[in-house]
TORPA-4810 file (N, C-alpha, C, O; in nm, 3 decimals):
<nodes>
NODE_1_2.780_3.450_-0.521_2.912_3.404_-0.489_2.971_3.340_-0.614_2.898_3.272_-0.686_X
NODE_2_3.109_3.359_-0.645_3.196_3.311_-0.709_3.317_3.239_-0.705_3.394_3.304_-0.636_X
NODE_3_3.387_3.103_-0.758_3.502_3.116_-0.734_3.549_3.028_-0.847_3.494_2.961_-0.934_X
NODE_4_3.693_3.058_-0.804_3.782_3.010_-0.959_3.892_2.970_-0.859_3.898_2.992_-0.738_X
NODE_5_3.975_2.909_-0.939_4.128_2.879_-0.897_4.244_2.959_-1.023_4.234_3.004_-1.137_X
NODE_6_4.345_2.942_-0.923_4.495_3.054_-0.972_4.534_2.951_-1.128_4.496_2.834_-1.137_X
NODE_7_4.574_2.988_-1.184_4.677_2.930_-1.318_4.829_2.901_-1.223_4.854_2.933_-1.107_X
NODE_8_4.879_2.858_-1.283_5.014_2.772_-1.254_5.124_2.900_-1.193_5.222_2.872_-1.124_X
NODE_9_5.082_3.071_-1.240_5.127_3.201_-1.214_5.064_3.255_-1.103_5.115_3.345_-1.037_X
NODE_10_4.968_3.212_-1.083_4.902_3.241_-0.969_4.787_3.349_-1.021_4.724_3.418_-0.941_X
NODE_11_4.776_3.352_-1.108_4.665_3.472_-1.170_4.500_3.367_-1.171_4.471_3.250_-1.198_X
NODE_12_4.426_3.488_-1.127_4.284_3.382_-1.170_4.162_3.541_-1.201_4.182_3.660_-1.177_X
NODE_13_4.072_3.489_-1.247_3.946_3.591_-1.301_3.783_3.509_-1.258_3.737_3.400_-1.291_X
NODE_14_3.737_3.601_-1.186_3.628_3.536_-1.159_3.510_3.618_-1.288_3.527_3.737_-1.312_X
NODE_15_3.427_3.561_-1.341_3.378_3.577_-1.425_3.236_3.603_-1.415_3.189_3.567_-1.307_X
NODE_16_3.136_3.668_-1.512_2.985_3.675_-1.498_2.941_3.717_-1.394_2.835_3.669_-1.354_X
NODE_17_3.021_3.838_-1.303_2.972_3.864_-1.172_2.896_4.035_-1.253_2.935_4.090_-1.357_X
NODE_18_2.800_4.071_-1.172_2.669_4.110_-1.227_2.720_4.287_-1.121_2.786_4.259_-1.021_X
NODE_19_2.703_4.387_-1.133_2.768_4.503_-1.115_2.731_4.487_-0.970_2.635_4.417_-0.938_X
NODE_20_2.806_4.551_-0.880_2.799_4.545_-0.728_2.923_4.548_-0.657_3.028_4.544_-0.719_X
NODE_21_2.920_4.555_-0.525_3.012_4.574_-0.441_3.091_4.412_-0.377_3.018_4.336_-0.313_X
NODE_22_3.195_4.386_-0.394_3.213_4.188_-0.351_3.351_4.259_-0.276_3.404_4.366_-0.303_X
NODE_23_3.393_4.147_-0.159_3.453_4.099_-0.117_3.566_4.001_-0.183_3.523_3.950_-0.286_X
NODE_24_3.693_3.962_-0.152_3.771_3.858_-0.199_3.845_3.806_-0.184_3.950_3.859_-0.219_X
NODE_25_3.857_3.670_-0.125_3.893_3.597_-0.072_3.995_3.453_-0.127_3.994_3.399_-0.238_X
NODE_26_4.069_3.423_-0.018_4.167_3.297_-0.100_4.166_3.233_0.031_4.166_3.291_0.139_X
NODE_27_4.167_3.101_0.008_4.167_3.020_0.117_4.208_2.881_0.105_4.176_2.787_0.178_X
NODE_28_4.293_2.880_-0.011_4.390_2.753_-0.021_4.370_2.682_-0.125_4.292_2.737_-0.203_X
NODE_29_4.414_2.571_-0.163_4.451_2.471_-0.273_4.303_2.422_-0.307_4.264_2.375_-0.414_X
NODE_30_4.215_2.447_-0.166_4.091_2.330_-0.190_3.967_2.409_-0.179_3.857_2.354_-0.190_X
NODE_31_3.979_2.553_-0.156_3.832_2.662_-0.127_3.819_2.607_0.003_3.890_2.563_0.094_X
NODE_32_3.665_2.632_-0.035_3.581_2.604_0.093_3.601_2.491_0.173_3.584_2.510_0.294_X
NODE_33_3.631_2.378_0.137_3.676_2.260_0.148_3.853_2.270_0.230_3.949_2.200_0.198_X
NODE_34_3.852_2.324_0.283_4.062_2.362_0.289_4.076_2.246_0.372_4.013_2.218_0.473_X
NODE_35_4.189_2.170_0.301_4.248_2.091_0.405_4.396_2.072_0.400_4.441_2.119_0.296_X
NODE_36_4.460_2.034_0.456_4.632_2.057_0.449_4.682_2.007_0.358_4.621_1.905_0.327_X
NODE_37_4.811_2.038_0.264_4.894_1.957_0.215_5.057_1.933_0.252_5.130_1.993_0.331_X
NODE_38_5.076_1.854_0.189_5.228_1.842_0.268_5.312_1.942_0.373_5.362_1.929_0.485_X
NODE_39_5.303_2.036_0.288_5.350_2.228_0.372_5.224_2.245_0.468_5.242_2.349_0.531_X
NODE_40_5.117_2.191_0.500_5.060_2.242_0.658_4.952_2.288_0.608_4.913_2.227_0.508_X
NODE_41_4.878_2.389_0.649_4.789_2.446_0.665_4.785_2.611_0.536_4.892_2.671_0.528_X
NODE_42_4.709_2.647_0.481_4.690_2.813_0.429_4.566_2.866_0.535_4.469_2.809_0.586_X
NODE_43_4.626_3.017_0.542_4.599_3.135_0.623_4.475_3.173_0.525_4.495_3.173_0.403_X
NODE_44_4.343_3.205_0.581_4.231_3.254_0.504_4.322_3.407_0.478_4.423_3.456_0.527_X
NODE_45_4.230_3.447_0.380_4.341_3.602_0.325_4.226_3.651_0.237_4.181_3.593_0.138_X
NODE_46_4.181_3.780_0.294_4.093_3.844_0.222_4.181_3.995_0.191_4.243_4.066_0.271_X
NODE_47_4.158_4.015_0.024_4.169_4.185_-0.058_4.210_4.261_0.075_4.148_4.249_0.181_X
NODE_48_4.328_4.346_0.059_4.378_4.367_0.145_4.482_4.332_0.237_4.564_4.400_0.298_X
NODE_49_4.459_4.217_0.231_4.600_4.117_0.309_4.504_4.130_0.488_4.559_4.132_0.598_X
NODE_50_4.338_4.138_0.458_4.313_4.125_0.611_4.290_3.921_0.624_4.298_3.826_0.545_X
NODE_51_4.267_3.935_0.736_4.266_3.768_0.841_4.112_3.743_0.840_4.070_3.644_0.900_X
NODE_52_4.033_3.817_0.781_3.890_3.820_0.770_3.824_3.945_0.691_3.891_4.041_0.651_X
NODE_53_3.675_3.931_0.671_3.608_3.987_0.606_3.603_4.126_0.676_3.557_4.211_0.599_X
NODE_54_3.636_4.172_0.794_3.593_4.255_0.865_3.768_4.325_0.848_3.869_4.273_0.894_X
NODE_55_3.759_4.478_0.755_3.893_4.552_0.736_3.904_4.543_0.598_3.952_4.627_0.522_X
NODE_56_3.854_4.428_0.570_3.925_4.396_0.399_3.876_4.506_0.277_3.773_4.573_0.290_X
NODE_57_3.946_4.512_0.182_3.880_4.588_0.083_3.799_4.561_-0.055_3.819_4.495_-0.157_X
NODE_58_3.675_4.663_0.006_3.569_4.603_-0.099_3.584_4.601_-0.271_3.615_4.719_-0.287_X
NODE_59_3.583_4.562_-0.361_3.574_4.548_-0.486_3.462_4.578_-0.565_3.392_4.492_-0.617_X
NODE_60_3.439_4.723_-0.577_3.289_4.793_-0.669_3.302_4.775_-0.827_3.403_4.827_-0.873_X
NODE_61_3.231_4.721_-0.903_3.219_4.631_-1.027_3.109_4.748_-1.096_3.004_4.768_-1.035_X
NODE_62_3.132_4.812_-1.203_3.020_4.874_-1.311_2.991_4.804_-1.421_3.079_4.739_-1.478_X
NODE_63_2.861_4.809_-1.465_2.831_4.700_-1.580_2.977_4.752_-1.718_3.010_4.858_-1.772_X
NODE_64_3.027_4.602_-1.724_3.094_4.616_-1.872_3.279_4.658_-1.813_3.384_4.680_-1.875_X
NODE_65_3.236_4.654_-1.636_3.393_4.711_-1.601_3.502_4.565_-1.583_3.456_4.450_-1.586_X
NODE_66_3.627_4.591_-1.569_3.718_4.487_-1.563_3.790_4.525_-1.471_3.810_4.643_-1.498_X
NODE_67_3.875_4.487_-1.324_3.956_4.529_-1.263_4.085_4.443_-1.241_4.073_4.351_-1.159_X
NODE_68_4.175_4.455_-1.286_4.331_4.389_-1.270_4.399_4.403_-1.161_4.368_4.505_-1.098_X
NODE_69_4.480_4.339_-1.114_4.616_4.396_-1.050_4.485_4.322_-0.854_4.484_4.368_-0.740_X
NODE_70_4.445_4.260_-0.886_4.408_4.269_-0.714_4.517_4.149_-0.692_4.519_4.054_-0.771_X
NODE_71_4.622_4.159_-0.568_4.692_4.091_-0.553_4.631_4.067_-0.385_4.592_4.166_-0.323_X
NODE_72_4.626_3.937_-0.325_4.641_3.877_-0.244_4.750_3.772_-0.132_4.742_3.649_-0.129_X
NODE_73_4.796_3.810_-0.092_4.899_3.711_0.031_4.893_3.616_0.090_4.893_3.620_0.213_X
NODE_74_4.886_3.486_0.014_4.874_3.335_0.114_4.988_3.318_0.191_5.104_3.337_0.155_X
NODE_75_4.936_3.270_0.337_5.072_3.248_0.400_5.018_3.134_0.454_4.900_3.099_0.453_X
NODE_76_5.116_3.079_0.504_5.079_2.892_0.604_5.043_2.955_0.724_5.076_3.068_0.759_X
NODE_77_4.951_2.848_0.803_4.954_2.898_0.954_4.956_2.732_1.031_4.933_2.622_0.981_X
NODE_78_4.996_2.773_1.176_4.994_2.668_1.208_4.858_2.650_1.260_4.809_2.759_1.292_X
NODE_79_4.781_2.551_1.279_4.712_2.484_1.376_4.682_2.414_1.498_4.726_2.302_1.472_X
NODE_80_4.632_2.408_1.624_4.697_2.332_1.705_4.505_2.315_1.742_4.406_2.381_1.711_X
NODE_81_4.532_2.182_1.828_4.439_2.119_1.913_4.388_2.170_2.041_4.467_2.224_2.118_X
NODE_82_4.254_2.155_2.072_4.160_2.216_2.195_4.151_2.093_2.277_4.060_2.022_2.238_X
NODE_83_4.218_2.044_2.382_4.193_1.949_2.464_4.105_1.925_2.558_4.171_1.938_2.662_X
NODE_84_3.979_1.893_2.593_3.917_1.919_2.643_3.839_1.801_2.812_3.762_1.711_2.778_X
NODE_85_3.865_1.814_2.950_3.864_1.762_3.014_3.761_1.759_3.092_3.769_1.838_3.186_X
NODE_86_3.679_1.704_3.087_3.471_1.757_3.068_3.503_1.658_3.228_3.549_1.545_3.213_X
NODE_87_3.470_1.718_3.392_3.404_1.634_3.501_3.262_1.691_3.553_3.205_1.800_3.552_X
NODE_88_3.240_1.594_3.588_3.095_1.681_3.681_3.122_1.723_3.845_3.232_1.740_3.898_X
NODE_89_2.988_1.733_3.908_3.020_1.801_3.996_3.100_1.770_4.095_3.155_1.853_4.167_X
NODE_90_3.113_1.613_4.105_3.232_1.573_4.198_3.310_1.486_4.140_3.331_1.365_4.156_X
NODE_91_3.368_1.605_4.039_3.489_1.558_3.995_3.481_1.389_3.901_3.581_1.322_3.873_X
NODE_92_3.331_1.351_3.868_3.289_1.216_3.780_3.257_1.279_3.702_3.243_1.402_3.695_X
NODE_93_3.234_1.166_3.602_3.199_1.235_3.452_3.028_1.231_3.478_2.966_1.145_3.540_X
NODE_94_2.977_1.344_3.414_2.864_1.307_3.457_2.750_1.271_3.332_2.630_1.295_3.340_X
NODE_95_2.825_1.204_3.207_2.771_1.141_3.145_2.863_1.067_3.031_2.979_1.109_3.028_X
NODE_96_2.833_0.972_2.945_2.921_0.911_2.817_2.974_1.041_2.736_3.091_1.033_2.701_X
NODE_97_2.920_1.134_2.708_2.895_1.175_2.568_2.865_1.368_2.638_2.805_1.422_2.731_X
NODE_98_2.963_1.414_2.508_2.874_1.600_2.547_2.907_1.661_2.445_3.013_1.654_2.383_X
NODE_99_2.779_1.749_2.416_2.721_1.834_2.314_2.840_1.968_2.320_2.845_2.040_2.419_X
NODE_100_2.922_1.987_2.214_3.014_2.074_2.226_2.963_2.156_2.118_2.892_2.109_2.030_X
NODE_101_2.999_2.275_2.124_2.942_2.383_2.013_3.071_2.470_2.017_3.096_2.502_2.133_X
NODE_102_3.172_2.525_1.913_3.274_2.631_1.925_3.246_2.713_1.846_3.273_2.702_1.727_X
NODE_103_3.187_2.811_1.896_3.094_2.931_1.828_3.148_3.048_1.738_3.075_3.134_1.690_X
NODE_104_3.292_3.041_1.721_3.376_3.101_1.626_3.388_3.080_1.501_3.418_3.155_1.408_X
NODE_105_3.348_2.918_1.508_3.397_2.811_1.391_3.370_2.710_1.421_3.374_2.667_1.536_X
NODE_106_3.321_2.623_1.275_3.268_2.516_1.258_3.365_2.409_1.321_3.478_2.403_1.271_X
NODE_107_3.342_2.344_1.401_3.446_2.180_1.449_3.377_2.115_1.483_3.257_2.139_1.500_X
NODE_108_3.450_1.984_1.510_3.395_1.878_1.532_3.529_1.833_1.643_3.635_1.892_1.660_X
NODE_109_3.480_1.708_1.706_3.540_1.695_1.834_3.579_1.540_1.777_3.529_1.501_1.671_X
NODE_110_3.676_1.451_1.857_3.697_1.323_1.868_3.709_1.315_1.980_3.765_1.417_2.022_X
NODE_111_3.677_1.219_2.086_3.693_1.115_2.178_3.772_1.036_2.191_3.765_0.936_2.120_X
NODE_112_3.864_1.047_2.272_4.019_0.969_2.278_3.995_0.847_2.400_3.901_0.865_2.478_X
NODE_113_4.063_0.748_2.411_4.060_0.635_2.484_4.035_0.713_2.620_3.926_0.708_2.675_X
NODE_114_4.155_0.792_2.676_4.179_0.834_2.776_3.990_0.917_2.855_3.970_0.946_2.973_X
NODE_115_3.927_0.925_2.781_3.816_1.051_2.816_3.830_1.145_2.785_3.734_1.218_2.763_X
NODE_116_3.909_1.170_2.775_3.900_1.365_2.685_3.882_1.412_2.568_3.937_1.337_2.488_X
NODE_117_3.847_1.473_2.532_3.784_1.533_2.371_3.907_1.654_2.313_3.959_1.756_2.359_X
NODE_118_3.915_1.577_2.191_4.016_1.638_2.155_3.931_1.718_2.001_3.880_1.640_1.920_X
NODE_119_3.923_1.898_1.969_3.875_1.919_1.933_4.032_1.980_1.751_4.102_2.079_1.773_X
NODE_120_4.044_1.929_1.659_4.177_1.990_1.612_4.149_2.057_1.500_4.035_2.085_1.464_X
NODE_121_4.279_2.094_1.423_4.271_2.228_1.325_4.205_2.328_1.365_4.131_2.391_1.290_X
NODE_122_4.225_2.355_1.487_4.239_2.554_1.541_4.310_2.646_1.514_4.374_2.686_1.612_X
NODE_123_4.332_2.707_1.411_4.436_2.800_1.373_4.419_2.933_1.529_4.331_2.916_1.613_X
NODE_124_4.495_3.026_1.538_4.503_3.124_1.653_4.412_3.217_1.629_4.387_3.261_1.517_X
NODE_125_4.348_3.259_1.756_4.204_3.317_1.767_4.202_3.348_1.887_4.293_3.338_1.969_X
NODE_126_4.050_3.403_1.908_3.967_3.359_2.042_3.813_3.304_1.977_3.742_3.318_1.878_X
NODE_127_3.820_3.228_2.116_3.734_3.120_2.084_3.617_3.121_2.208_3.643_3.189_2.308_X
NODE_128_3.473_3.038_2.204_3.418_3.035_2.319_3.345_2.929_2.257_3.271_2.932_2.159_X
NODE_129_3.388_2.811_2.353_3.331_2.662_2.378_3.216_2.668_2.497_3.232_2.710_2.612_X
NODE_130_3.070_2.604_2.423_2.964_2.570_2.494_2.963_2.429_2.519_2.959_2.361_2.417_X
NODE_131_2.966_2.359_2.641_2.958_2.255_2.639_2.825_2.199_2.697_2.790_2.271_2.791_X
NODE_132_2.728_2.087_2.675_2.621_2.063_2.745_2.661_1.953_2.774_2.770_1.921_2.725_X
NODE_133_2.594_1.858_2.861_2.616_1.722_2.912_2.471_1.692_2.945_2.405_1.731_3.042_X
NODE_134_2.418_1.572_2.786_2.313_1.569_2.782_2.272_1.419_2.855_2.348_1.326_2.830_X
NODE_135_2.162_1.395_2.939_2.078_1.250_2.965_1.965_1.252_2.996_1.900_1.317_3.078_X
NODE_136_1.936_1.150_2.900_1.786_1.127_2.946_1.714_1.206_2.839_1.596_1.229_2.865_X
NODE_137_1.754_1.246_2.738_1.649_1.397_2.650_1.704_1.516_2.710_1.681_1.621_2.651_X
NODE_138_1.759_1.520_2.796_1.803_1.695_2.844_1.902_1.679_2.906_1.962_1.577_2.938_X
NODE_139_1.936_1.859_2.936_2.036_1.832_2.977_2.074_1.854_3.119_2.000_1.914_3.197_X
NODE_140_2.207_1.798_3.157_2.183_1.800_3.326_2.289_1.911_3.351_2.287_1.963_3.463_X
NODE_141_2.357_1.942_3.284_2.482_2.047_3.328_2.538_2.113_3.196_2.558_2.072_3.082_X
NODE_142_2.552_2.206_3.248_2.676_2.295_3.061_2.777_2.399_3.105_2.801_2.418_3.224_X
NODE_143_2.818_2.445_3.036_2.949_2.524_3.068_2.966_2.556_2.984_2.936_2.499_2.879_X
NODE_144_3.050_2.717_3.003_3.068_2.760_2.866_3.205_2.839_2.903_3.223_2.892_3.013_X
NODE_145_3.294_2.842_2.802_3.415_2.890_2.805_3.519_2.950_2.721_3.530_2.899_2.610_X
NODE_146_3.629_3.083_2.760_3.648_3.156_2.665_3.759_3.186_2.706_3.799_3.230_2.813_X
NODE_147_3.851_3.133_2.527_3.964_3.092_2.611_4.084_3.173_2.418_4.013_3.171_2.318_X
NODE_148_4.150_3.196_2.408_4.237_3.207_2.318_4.358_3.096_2.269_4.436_3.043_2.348_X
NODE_149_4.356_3.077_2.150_4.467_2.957_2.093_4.589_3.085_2.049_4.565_3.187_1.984_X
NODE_150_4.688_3.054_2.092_4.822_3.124_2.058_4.904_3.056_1.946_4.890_3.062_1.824_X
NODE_151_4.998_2.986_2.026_5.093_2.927_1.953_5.103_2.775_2.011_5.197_2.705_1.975_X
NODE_152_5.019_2.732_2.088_5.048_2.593_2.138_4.878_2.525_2.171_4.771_2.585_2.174_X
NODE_153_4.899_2.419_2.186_4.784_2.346_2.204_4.729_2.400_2.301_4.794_2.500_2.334_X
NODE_154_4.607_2.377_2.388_4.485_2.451_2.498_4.425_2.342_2.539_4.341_2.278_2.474_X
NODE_155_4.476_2.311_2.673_4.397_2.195_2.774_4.261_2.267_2.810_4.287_2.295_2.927_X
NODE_156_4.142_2.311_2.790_4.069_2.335_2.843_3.994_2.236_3.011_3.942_2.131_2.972_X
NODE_157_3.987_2.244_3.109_3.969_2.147_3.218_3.774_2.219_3.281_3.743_2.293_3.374_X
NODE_158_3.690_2.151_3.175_3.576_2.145_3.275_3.517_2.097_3.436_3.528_1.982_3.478_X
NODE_159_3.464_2.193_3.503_3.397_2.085_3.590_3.261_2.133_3.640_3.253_2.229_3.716_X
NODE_160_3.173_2.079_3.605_3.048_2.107_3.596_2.973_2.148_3.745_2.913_2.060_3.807_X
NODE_161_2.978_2.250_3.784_2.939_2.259_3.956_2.765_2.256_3.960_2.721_2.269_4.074_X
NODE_162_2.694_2.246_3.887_2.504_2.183_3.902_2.495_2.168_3.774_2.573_2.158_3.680_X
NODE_163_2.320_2.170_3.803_2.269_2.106_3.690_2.172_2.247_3.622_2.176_2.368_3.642_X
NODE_164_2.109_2.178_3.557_2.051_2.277_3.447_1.949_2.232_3.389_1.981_2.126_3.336_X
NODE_165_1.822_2.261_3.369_1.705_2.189_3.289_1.685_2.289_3.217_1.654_2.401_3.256_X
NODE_166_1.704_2.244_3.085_1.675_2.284_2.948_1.559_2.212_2.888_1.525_2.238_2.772_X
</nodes>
């Protein structure tokens, strides 16, 4: 793996890459690290102008070769929040705390005063949230759910109907 950043023109050269077939990718001001700046969010954008690695076009390298002209398309996207309303089986919570996993993409969740888990920076997808609800060392209930982000935030509303020993 390689990466570089654009010149002030937007031109960049990744360097010392060894003959083979690569992929290529842009994903904002910060790489791997992307986080917003004033203007919002950047759209991952792989060779090709695809939304992912899967369509995009590959880049075949011969020892001593040079290839110009690969142009790429950053665009902003918006993001919106996964709201999430975790009850158990009658309608109580059936613990402090739950093991969330969003298996599309890496997140992390916050805990709001109110009880609900607010999971954010979801750009539009589909998505499938595992939830467990762990006590005691295991767990007593989970759920799992599959749901698409459009253009607006996503109340997801759990309710855990049994239990489960894991």
């Amino acid at each position: 793996m390689s990466d570089t950043y654009t010149d002030g023109a937007g031109h960049f050269a990744l360097k010392g890459l060894l003959p083979g077939s690569y992929f290529v990718c842009v994903d904002g001001p910060s790489g791997y690290e992307v986080h917003p700046d004033p203007g919002g969010w950047y759209k991952e954008s792989w060779y090709g102008d695809k939304p992912s690695e899967k369509g995009a076009l590959q880049i075949t390298l011969k020892e001593g070769s040079e290839r110009d002209g690969i142009q790429i398309k950053v665009k902003r996207e918006t993001r919106y929040r996964v709201i999430i309303c975790a009850k158990g089986p009658r309608s109580e919570s059936t613990t402090d705390s739950y093991d969330f996993d969003l298996l599309q993409r890496e997140a992390w969740e916050v805990k709001h005063i109110d009880g609900n888990y607010v999971i954010p920076n979801i750009p539009p997808g589909h998505y499938t949230l595992v939830i467990h609800a762990p006590s005691g060392g295991h767990y007593i209930a989970q759920a799992e759910r599959h749901f698409d982000v459009v253009d607006r935030d996503v109340t997801l509303r759990i309710h855990f109907d049994g239990a489960v020993d894991k």
